[in-house]
C-alpha positions in Angstrom: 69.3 181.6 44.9 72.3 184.0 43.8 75.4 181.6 45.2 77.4 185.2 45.7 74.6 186.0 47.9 73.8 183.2 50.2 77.7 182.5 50.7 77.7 186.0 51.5 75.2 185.5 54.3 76.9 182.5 55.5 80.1 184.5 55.9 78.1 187.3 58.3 76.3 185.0 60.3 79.9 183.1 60.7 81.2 186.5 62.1 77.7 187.0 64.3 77.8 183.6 65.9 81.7 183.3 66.4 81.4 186.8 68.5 78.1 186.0 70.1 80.1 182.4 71.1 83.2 183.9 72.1 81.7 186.6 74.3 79.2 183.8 75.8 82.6 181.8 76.7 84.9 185.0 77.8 83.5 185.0 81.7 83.4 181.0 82.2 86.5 179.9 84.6 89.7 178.5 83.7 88.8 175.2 85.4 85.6 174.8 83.6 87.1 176.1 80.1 89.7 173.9 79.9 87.6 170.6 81.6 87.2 167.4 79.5 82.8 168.1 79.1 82.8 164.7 76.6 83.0 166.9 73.4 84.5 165.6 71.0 87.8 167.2 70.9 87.0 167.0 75.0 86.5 170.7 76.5 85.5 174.2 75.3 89.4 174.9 74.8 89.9 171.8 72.8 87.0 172.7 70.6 87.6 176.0 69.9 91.4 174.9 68.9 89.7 172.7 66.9 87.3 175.7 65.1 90.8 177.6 64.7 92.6 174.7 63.0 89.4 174.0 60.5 89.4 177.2 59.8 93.1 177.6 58.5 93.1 174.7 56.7 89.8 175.4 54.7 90.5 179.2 54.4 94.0 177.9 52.9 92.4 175.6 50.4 89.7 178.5 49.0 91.9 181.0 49.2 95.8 180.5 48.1 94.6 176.7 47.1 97.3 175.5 49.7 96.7 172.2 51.9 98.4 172.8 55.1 98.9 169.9 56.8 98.0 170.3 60.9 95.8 167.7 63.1 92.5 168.6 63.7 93.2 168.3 67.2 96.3 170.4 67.4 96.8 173.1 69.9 97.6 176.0 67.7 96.9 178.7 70.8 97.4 177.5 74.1 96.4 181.1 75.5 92.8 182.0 75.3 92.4 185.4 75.0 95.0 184.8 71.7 92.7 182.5 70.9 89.6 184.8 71.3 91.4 186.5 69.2 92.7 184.7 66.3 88.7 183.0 66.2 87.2 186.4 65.9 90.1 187.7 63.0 89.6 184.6 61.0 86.1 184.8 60.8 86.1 188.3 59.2 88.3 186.7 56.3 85.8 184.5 54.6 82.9 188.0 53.1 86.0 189.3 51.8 87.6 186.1 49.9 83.9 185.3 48.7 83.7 188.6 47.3 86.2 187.9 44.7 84.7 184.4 43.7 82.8 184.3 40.4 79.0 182.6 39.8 80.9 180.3 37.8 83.0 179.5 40.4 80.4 177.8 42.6 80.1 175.7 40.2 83.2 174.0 39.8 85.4 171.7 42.5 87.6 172.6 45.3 91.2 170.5 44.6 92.9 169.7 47.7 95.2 167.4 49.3 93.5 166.2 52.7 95.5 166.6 56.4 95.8 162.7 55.8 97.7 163.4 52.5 95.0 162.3 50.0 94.2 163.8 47.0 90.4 165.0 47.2 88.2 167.1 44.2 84.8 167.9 45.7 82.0 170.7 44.7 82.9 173.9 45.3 80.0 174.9 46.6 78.9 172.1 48.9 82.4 172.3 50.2 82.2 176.1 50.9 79.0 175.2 52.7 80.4 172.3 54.7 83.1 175.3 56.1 79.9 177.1 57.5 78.2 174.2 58.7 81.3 172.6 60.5 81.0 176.0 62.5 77.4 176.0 63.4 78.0 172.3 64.6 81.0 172.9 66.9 79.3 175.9 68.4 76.4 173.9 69.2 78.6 171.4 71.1 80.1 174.7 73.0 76.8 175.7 73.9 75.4 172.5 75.3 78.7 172.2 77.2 78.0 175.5 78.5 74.8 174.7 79.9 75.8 171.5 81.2 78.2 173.7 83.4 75.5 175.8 84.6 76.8 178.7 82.4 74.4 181.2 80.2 74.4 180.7 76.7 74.0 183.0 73.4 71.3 182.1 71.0 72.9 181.5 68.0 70.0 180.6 65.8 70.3 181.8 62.2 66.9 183.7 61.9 68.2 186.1 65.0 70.5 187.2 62.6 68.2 187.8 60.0 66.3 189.4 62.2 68.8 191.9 63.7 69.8 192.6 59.8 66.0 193.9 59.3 66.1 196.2 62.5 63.7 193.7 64.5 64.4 192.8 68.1 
């Protein structure tokens, strides 16, 4: 498989699923948005934050090869429509950067520095692919939590996406 082409994918179901998320999370009430639901980083707020903060640092590190250093727990949008927001922008950033990557590229190792301050070389590409699947993993918590509320939930399977893509309901 073309590395260009799959990342490529990766990136668009990134956007699909964040906005399908997003939207699914819009209408739930403050109380129940903000509620510790036993997720990891406690409630859907939490774990969104978190999504935001993963994002910057890996965009950061595959981008301008910068290692910001923030928890993964901070709070880096206390307002959740900013939030909504910031989610749905950074999302869109990842086609565009992978764009400019050669096949070589994929080939070689992502040098960072980790949020704990240790040096780290790892593949490029399984790295890239972690990004993508750290997503997919934290939206799955979302979702369960939103059906332990009692709230709808989008489908976020991969192949609906594929599916859309080819014009089929």
């Amino acid at each position: 498989m073309n590395p260009l082409a799959h990342f490529s994918q990766l990136a668009r179901y990134n956007v699909w699923a964040t906005a399908r998320l997003l939207d699914a999370v819009a209408p739930v009430g403050e109380d129940q948005y903000r509620r510790d639901v036993g997720l990891f980083f406690k409630s859907i707020h939490g774990t969104l934050n978190h999504l935001l903060v993963a994002e910057q640092l890996w965009f950061a590190r595959f981008a301008e090869g910068l290692s910001l250093r923030l928890a993964l727990s901070a709070e880096l949008e206390a307002d959740r429509q900013a939030l909504d927001a910031r989610l749905r922008a950074g999302s869109t950033r990842w086609a565009p950067l992978i764009a400019t990557f050669s096949e070589g590229r994929f080939a070689g190792t992502l040098d960072y520095t980790t949020t704990k301050g240790l040096a780290a070389s790892l593949p490029f590409a399984a790295t890239l692919a972690h990004v993508f699947n750290h997503g997919t993993h934290h939206r799955g918590q979302i979702t369960a939590a939103l059906t332990a509320l009692g709230q709808p939930c989008p489908e976020l399977d991969w192949v609906y996406l594929l599916q859309q893509e080819q014009g089929k309901p």
